[in-house]
C-alpha positions in Angstrom: -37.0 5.5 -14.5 -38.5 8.9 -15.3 -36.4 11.6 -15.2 -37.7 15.6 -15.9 -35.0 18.0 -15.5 -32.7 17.5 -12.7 -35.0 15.2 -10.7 -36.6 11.6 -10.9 -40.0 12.1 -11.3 -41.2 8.5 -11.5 -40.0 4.5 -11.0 -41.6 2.0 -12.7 -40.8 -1.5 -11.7 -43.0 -3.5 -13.8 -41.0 -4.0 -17.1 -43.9 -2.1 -18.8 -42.6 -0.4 -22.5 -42.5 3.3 -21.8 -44.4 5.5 -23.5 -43.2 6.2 -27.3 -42.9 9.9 -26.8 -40.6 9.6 -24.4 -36.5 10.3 -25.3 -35.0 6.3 -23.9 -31.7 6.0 -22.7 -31.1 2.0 -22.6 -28.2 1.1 -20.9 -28.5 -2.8 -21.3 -27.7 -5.0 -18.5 -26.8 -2.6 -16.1 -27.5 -1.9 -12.2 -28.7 1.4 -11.3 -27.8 3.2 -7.8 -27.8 6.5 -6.9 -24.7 8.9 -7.5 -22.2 8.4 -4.4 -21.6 11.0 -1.9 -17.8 11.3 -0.8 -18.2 13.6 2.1 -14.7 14.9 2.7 -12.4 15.6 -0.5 -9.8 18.5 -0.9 -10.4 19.3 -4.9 -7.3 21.6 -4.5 -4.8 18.7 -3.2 -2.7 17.5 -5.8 -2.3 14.0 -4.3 0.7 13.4 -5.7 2.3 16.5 -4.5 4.7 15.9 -1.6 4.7 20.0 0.2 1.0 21.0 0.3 2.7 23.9 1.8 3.3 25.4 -1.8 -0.1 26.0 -2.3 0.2 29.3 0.0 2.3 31.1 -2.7 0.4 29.7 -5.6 -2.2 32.4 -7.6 -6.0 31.3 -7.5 -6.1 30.8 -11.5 -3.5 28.0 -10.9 -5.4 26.3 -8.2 -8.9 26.5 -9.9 -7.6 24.6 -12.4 -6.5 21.9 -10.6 -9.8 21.8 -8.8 -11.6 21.6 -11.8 -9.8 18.7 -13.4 -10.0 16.8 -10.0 -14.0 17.5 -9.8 -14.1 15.6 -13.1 -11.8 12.5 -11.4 -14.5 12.5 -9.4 -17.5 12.4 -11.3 -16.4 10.0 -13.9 -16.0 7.6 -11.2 -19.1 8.0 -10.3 -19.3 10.3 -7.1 -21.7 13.1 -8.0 -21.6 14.9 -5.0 -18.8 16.1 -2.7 -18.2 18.1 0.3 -15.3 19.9 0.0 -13.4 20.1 3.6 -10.8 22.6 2.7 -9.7 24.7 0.1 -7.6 28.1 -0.2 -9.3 31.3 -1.3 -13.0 30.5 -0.7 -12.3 28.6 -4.6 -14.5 25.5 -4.0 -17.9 28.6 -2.9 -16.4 29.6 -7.1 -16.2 26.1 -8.7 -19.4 25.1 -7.1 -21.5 28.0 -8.3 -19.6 27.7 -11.1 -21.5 24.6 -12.0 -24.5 25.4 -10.1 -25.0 27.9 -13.2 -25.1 25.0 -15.5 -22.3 26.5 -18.0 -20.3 23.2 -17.5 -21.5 20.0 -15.7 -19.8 18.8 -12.5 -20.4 17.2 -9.4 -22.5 18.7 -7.1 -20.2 20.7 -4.4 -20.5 21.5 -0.8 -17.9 23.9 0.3 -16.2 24.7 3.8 -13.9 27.0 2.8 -10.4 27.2 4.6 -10.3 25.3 8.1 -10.2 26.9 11.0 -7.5 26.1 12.8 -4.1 27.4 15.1 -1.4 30.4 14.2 0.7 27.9 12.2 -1.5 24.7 12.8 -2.5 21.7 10.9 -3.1 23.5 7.3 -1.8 26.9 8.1 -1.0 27.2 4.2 -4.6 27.5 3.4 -4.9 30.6 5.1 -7.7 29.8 8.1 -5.4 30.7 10.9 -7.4 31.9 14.0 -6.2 31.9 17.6 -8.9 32.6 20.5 -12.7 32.4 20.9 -13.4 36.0 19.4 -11.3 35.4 16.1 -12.6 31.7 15.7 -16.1 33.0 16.1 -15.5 36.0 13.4 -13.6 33.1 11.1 -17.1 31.1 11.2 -18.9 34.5 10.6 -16.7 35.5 7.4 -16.9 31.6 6.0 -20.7 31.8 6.4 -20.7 35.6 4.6 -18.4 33.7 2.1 -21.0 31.3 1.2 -19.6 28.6 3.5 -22.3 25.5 3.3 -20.4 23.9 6.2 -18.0 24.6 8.7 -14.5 23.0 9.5 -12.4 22.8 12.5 -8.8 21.3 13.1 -9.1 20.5 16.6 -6.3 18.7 16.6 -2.9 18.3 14.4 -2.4 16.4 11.5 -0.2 14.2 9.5 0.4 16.3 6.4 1.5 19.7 8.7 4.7 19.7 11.1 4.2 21.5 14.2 1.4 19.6 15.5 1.1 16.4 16.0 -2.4 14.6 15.1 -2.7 13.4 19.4 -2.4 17.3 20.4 -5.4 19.5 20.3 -5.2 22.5 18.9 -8.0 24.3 20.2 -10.0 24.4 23.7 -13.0 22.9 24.7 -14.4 26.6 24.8 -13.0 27.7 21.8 -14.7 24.6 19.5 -17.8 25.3 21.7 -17.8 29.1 20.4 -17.5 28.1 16.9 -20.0 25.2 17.3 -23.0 28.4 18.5 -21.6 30.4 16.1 -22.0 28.4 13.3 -25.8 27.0 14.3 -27.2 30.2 15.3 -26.8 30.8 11.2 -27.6 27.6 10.0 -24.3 25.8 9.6 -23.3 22.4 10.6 -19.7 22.1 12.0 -17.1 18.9 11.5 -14.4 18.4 13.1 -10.9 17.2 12.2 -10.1 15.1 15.3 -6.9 12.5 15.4 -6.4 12.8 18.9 -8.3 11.9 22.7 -8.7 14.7 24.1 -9.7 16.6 20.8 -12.4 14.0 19.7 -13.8 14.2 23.1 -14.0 18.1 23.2 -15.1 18.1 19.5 -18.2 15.9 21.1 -19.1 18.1 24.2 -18.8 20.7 21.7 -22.0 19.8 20.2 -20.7 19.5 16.8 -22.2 17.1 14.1 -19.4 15.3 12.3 -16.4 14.7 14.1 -13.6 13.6 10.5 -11.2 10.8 11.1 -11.7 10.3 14.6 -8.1 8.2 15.0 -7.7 8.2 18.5 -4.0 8.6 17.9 -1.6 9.0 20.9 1.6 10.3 21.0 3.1 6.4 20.0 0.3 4.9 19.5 -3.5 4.3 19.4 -5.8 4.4 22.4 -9.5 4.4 21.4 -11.7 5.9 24.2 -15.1 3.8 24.3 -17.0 6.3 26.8 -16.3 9.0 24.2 -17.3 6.2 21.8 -20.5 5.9 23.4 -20.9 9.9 23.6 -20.7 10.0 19.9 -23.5 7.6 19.0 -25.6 8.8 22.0 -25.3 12.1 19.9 -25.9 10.7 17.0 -22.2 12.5 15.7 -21.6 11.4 12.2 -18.2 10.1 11.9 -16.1 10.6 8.5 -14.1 7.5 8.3 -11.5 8.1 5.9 -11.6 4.9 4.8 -10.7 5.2 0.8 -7.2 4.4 -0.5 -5.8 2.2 -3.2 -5.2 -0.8 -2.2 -1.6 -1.7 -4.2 1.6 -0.1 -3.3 3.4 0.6 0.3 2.7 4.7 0.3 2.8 4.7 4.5 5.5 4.2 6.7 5.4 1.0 8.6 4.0 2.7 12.3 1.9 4.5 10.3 0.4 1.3 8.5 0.0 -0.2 11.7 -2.1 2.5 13.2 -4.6 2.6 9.9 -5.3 -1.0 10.5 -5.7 -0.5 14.1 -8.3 2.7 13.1 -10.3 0.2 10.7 -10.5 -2.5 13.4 -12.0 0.5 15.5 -14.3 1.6 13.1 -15.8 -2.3 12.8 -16.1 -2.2 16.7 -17.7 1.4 16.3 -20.0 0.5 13.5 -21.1 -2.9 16.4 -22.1 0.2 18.9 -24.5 1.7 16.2 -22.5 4.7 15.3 -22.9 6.9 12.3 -19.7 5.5 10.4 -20.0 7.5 7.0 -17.4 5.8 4.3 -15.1 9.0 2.6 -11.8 9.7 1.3 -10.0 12.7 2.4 -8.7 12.6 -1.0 -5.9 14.6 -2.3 -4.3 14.0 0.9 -1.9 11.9 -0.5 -0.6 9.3 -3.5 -2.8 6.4 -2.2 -5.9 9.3 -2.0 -6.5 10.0 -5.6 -9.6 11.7 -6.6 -12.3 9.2 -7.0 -11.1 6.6 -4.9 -14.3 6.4 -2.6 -15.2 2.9 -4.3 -12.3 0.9 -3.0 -13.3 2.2 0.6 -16.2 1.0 0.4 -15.3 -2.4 -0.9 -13.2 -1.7 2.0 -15.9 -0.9 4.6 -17.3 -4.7 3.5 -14.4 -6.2 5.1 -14.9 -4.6 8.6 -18.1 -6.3 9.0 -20.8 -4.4 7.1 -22.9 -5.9 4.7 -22.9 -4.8 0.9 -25.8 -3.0 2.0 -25.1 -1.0 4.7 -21.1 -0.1 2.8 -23.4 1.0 0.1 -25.4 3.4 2.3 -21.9 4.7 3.5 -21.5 6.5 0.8 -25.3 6.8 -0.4 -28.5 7.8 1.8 -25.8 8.3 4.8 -23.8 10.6 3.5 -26.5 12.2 2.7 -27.6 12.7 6.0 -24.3 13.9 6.7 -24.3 16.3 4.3 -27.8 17.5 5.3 -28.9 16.7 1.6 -31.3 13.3 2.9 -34.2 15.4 1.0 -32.8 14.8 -2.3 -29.6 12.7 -3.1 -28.6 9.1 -1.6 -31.8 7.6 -3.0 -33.6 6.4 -6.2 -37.1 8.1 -5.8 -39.8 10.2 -7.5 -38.4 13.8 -6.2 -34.7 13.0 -5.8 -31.6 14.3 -7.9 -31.3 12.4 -10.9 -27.7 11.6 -9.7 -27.2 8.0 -11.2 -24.7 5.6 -11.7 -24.5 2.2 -13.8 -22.8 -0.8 -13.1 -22.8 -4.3 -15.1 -23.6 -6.6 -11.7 -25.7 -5.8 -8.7 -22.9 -4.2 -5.9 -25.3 -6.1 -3.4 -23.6 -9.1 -4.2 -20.0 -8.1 -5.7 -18.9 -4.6 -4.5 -16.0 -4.6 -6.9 -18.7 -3.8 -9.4 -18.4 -0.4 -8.4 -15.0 -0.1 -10.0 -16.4 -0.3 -13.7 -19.0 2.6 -13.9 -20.4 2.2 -17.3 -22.1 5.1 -17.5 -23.1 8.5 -15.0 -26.0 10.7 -14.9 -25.5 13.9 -12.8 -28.6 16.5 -12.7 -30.4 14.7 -15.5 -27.6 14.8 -18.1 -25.6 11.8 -19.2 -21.9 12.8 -18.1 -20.2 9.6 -18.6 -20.0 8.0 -21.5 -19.3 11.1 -23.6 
């Protein structure tokens, strides 16, 4: 592989010598796959922290630094690019022109900003509260002034925020609609964060283009809608499945357990129906989320019924497309990113491979071994 700069400039397959004036980087025995893509982090989650809610009292300096070391979690195992669905303070628009000006090296960031979402709804604490169709539509506006590459909406509850529970929608079907126009007529894709019926549906008639989660959580219970379903691939909706945990220790209360499993069995039937199941982490979210723990979900996607293949492109050339970046990451190709990883065996055939990244290349520069 030719690589000038940041980008690939050539491929050479034939095991042809290169040319002697060239600087070689041998790395042996090793696989080569383009860097992966987790498409919805929090760099400023500790995930070990039990009250997120601290973070609204906590000075930027503080939570900068956290994101930084967590960027470099990330990047050492191998995920080169994130899309970061929530921070507080605008910090992940900093820390990724931060590294955009090439001072320090770090994975290549896509920011939202703080999510949009109710007067005390699910993560108030990051300061994105906005009630109504006018303020929502100025919140999209001051995101996108911000430097917002993306947009994010809670339209429903969540786990990690009392007051509202993940199956009750915190915004309107008009309301998600008015940030959805908002945020095209300047450019900006719109996700979603959407546990519940009735929100995933109105995330869909929306006309938004990633819909996160998408648990189909009831008040007790989970109740998977398959005309919305069908609305979603029809639309082509890409859908975040939060897939990436560890796999050891009992983090989640029973009920709660019981749900997730119910979600993956889901996502295998949705994944049948041809939709646009992108492989990501939400991580940060909690002790089983760790930054950099995108591999083991998609060693996990393998076990709902994907091939090594298509869990690859999960986190590869799909999430690229999620992330509107098709045009130059989730591939190995003259013109792409030289975002590389290498792994001792081929992840076609043992996807546990991924776990032992022997070495990263981010923008052209070896990152990982030192």
């Amino acid at each position: 592989m030719l690589i000038d700069g940041s980008r690939i400039v050539g491929v050479d397959m034939t095991g042809a010598h290169p040319s002697a004036d060239l600087h070689v980087l041998d790395l042996g025995d090793a696989t080569l796959l383009p860097g992966l893509i987790d498409s919805h982090v929090h760099l400023a989650f500790d995930p070990n922290s039990k009250s997120k809610q601290a973070m609204a009292d906590e000075d930027a300096h503080t939570t900068l630094a956290r994101m930084r070391v967590h960027a470099e979690q990330q990047l050492r195992a191998g995920i080169t690019t994130v899309r970061d669905l929530g921070d507080r303070h605008h910090l992940a628009v900093s820390l990724r022109d931060h590294y955009t000006a090439g001072t320090e090296v770090g994975p290549e960031i896509l920011a939202a900003g703080p999510p949009i979402t109710r007067s005390r709804g699910h993560c108030w604490f990051l300061g994105g509260e906005a009630d109504g169709i006018t303020a929502v539509q100025a919140a999209v506006k001051e995101r996108i002034a911000r430097g917002a590459d993306v947009i994010k909406i809670m339209a429903t509850g969540g786990v990690i925020t009392p007051g509202w529970g993940p199956h009750q929608s915190q915004y309107t079907l008009d309301e998600l609609a008015a940030a959805t126009r908002t945020a095209h007529a300047h450019g900006r894709p719109v996700t979603a964060h959407a546990h519940g019926p009735q929100g995933i549906a109105d995330a869909v008639a929306a006309g938004v283009d990633g819909i996160e989660h998408v648990s189909f959580f009831t008040e007790d219970g989970i109740e998977p809608d398959w005309k919305t379903i069908t609305a979603i691939v029809q639309a082509g909706i890409f859908v975040g499945a939060t897939e990436a945990w560890l796999p050891t220790g009992s983090m989640v209360a029973p009920h709660m357990a019981r749900r997730v499993e119910q979600r993956s069995e889901n996502f295998a039937q949705m994944h049948r129906e041809g939709a646009k199941l992108v492989c990501c982490s939400d991580a940060g979210a909690g002790p089983r989320k760790p930054h950099g723990v995108l591999p083991h979900g998609i060693i996990h996607f393998a076990s709902l019924g994907l091939t090594n293949t298509e869990a690859l492109a999960s986190a590869t050339t799909l999430a690229s497309q999620a992330c509107g970046l098709a045009d130059r990451k989730g591939r190995i190709a003259a013109g792409y990113d030289a975002d590389l990883i290498a792994v001792t065996d081929n992840p076609l055939h043992h996807l546990e491979t991924l776990l032992d990244i022997q070495a990263v290349i981010r923008a052209g520069r070896l990152i990982h071994p030192d």
